[in-house]
C-alpha positions in Angstrom: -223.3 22.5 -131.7 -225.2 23.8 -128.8 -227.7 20.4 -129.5 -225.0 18.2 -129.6 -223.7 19.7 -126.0 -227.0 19.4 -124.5 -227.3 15.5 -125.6 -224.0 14.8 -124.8 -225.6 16.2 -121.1 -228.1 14.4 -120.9 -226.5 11.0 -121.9 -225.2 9.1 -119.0 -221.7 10.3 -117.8 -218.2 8.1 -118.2 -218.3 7.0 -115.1 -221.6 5.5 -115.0 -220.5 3.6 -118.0 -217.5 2.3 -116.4 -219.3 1.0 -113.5 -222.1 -0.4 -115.2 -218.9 -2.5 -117.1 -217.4 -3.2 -113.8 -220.7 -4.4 -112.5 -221.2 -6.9 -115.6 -217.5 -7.9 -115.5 -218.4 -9.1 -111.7 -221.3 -10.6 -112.8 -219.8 -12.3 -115.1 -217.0 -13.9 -113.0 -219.2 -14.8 -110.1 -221.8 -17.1 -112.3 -219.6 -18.4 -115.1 -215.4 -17.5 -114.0 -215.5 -18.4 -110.0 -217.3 -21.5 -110.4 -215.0 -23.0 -113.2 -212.0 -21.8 -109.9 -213.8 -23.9 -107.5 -214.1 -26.8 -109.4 -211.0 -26.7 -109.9 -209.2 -26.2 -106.8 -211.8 -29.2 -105.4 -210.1 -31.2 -107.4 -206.8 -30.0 -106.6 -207.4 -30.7 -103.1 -208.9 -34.2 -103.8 -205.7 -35.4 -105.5 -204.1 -34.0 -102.4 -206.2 -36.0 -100.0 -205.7 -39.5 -102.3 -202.2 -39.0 -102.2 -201.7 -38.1 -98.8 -204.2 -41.2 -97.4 -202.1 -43.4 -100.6 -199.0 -42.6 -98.7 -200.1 -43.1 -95.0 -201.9 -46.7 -96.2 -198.7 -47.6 -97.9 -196.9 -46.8 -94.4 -199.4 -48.7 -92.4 -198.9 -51.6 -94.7 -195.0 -51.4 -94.7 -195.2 -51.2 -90.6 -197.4 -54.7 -90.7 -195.0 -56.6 -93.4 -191.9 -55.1 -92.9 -189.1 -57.6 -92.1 -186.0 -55.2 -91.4 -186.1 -51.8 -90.3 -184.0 -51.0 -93.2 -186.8 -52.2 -95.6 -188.9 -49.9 -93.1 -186.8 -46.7 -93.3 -186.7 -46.7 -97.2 -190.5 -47.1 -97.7 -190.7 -44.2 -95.5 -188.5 -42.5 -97.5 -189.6 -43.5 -100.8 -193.2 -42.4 -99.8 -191.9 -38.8 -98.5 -190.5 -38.4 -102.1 -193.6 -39.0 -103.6 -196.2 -37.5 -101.5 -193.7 -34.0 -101.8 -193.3 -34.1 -105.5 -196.7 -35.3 -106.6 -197.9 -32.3 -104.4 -195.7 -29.9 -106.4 -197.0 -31.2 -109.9 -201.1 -31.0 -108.7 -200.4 -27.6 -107.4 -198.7 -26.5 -110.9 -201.1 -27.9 -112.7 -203.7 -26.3 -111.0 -202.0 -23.0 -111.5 -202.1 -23.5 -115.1 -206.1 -24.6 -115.4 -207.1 -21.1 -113.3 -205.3 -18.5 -115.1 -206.9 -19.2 -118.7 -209.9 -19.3 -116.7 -208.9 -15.7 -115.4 -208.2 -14.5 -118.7 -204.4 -14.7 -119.3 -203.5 -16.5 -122.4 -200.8 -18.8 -121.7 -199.9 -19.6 -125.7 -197.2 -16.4 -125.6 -196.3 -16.9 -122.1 -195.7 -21.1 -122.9 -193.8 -19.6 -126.3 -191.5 -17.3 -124.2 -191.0 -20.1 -121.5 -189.6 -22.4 -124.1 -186.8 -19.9 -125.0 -186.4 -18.5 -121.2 -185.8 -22.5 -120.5 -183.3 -22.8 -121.7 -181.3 -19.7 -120.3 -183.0 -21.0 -116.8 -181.5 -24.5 -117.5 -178.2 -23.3 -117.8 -178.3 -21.3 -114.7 -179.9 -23.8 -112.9 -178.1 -27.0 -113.4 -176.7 -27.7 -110.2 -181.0 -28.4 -109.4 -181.0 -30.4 -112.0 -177.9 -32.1 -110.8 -179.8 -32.0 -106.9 -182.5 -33.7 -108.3 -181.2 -36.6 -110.9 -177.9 -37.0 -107.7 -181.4 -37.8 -105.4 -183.3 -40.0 -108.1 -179.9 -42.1 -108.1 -179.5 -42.5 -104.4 -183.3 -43.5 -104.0 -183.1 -45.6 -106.8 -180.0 -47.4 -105.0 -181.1 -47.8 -101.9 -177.6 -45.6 -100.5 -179.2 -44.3 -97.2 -182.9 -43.8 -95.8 -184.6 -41.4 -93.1 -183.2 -42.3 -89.8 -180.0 -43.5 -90.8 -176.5 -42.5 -89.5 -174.3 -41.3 -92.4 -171.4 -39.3 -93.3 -171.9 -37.5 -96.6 -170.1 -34.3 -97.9 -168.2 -33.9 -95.1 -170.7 -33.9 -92.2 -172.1 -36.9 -90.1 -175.0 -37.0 -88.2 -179.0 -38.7 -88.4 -180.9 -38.1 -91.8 -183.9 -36.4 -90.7 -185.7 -35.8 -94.4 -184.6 -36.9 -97.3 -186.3 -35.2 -101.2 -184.9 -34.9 -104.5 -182.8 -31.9 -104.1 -181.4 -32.3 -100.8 -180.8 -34.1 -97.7 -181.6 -33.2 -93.9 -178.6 -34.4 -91.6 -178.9 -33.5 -87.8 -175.2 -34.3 -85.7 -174.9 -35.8 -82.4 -174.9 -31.4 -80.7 -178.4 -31.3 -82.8 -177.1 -29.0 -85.4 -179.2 -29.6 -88.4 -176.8 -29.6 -92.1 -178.8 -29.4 -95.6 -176.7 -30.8 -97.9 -177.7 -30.5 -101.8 -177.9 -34.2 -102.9 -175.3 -32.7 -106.2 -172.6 -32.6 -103.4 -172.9 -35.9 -102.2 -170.2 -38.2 -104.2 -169.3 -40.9 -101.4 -171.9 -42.2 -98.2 -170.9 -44.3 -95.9 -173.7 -45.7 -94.3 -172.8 -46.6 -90.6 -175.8 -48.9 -90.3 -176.0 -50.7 -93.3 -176.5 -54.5 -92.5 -174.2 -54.6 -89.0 -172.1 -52.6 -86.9 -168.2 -53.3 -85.7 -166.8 -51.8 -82.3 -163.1 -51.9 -82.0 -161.5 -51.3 -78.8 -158.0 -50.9 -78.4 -156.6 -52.0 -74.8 -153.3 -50.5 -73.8 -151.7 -52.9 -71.2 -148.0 -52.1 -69.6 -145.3 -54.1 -71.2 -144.6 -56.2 -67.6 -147.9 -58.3 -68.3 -147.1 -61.5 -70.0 -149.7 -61.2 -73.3 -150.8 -64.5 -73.1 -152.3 -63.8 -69.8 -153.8 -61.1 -70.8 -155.4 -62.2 -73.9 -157.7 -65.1 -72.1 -158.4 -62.3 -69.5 -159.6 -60.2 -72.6 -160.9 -63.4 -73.8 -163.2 -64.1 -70.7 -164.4 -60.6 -70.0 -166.0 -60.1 -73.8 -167.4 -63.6 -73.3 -169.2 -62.5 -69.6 -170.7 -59.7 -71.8 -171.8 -61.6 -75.1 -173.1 -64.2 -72.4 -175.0 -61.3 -70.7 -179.1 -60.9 -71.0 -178.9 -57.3 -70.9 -176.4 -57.0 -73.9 -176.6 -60.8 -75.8 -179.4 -59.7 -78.0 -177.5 -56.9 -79.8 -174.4 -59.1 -81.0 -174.2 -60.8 -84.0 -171.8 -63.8 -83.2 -169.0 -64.0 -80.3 -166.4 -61.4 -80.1 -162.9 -61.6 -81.8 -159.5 -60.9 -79.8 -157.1 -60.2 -82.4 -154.0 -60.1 -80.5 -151.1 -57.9 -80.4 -152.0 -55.0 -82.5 -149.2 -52.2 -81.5 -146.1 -51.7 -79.5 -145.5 -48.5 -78.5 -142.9 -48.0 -75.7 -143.6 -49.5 -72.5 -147.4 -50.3 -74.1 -148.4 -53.4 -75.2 -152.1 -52.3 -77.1 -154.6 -55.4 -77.8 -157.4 -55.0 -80.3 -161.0 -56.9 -79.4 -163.6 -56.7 -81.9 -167.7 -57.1 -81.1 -170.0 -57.8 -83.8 -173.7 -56.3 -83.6 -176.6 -55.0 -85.0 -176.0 -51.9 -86.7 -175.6 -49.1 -84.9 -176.2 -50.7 -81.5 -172.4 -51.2 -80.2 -172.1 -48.4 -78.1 -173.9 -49.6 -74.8 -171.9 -53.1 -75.4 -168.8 -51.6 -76.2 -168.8 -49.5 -72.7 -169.9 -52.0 -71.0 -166.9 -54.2 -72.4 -164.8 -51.5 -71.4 -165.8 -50.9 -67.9 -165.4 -54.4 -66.8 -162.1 -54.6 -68.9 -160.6 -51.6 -66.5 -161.8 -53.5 -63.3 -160.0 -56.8 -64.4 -157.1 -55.4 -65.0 -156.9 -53.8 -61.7 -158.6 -57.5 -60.0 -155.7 -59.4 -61.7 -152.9 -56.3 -60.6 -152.0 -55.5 -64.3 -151.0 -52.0 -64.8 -152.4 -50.2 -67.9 -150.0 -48.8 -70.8 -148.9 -45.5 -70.5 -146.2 -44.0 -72.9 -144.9 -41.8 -70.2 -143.8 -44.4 -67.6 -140.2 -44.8 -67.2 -138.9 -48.0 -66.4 -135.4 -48.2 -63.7 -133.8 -51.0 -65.4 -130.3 -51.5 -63.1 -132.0 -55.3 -62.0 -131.0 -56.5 -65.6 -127.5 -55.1 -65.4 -124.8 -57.9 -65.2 -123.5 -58.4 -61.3 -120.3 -57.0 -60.6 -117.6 -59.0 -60.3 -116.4 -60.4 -56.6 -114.8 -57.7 -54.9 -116.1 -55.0 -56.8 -117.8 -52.0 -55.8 -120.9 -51.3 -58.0 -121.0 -48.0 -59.3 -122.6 -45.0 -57.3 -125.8 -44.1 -58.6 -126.0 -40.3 -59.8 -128.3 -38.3 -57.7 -129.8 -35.7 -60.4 -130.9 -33.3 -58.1 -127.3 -33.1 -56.3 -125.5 -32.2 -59.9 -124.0 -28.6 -59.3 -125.2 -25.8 -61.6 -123.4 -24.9 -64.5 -121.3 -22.1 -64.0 -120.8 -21.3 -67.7 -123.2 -19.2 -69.6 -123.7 -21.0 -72.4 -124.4 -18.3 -74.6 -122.0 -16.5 -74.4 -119.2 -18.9 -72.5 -118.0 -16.9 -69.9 -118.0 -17.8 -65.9 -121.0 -17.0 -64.0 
């Protein structure tokens, strides 16, 4: 017994033995384990760079052939799509390379990912939803980065567009995600063309055919105009009458354009509508104005006194309270 203690003594201690396994371990990782992790992520981050400079030559090559800026806009798109998901699938594939390498089996954890799947699937199918929604709307061309929209109930500039969800900034800069899952009906404002429509309220005294080839001629002087011609599509439309409303007579004009390039010829339209009006002394329409019509009463017959006009303001007060109808 008293042997045995004394070689147990003299033998190297636990912790020596435990280092000296650390030390191999380490060894062991730096000349045959860390090597296997560089190569690896190398080529992680070459597939990175060939897809990234892929994607900025396809863009260069889009900008040179392009006809349309719409064709423009969805190669843009298209390649934001790709470049963000082909990163995701390198990086996860990466992942799974290094950790055998590390040591972890992945045969069990694979086994228990099947079954958690499907658990993960039913909990997450509005991504799946996000992602197969986005698919379709690339696939279909329905909008691209830069275009005006209004999907799910919000309107603005898509700023970035992936597979799960769209970027929409509004006209005050707020900046809505919207999950591609949620988005059932676009309207694209510029798709193709554009259409302004400007309703002009005229007072009912102005004879409407005089106004009309004023109308007429003022959209012409504007279509005609250098600063504004090369943003309309073909002349613009006056298409009459459109309302009566009271004492308003409201004409509707229509300008054609490039999409989303109305606005500047649409105010412009506007502005010199308001001064030839006022050139040609034709009042605007305004619902409030009241109109003293006693000039197309019949004359009164010879001898006859018309009837006194009723000063409002001279009516006595009543001196009934009328709620509860005695004198005041």
């Amino acid at each position: 017994m008293l042997n045995a203690l004394i070689g147990l003594r003299a033998g190297p201690g636990f912790f020596e033995v435990l280092g000296d396994k650390y030390v191999t371990d380490f060894q062991d990782f730096l000349h045959e384990k860390l090597p296997k992790i560089i190569a690896v992520a190398l080529i992680a981050w070459l597939l990175l760079w060939l897809l990234r400079l892929i994607s900025h030559h396809i863009l260069r090559i889009a900008e040179r052939q392009s006809s349309t800026p719409a064709h423009l806009a969805q190669v843009r798109t298209l390649a934001a799509v790709i470049r963000n998901t082909g990163v995701g699938i390198i990086i996860f594939l990466a992942i799974l390379e290094i950790l055998p390498i590390l040591g972890l089996n992945l045969g069990p954890l694979l086994t228990s990912a099947g079954v958690a799947g499907v658990a993960i699937g039913l909990a997450a199918q509005n991504i799946v939803k996000d992602c197969f929604n986005g698919f379709l709307i690339l696939i279909e061309d329905q909008y691209n980065v830069g275009d005006s929209v209004r999907v799910a109930g919000v309107a603005g500039t898509v700023e970035a567009m992936t597979l799960r969800r769209t970027q929409v900034r509004d006209s005050d800069g707020t900046l809505y995600v919207v999950p591609n899952s949620q988005i059932t009906t676009v309207a694209n404002l510029t798709r193709d063309f554009s259409v302004a429509n400007i309703h002009v309220a005229v007072d009912f005294s102005a004879h409407p055919d005089q106004v009309m080839d004023l109308l007429t001629d003022v959209a012409a002087s504007v279509r005609n105009d250098p600063k504004y011609s090369d943003v309309f599509l073909g002349d613009p439309v006056l298409l009459g009458v459109d309302q009566l409303k009271g004492s308003q007579v409201i004409y509707l004009l229509q300008l054609k354009t490039k999409a989303n390039q109305q606005w500047a010829a649409m105010r412009e339209t506007q502005r010199r509508i308001r001064i030839a009006l006022e050139e040609h002394h034709m009042l605007p329409g305004d619902p409030l104005r009241v109109y003293n019509r006693s000039h197309l009463a019949p004359a009164a017959a010879d001898g006859e006194e018309s009837a006194a006009k009723v000063d409002p303001t001279a009516i006595p007060a009543n001196e009934v309270n009328p709620f509860s109808g005695e004198g005041m």
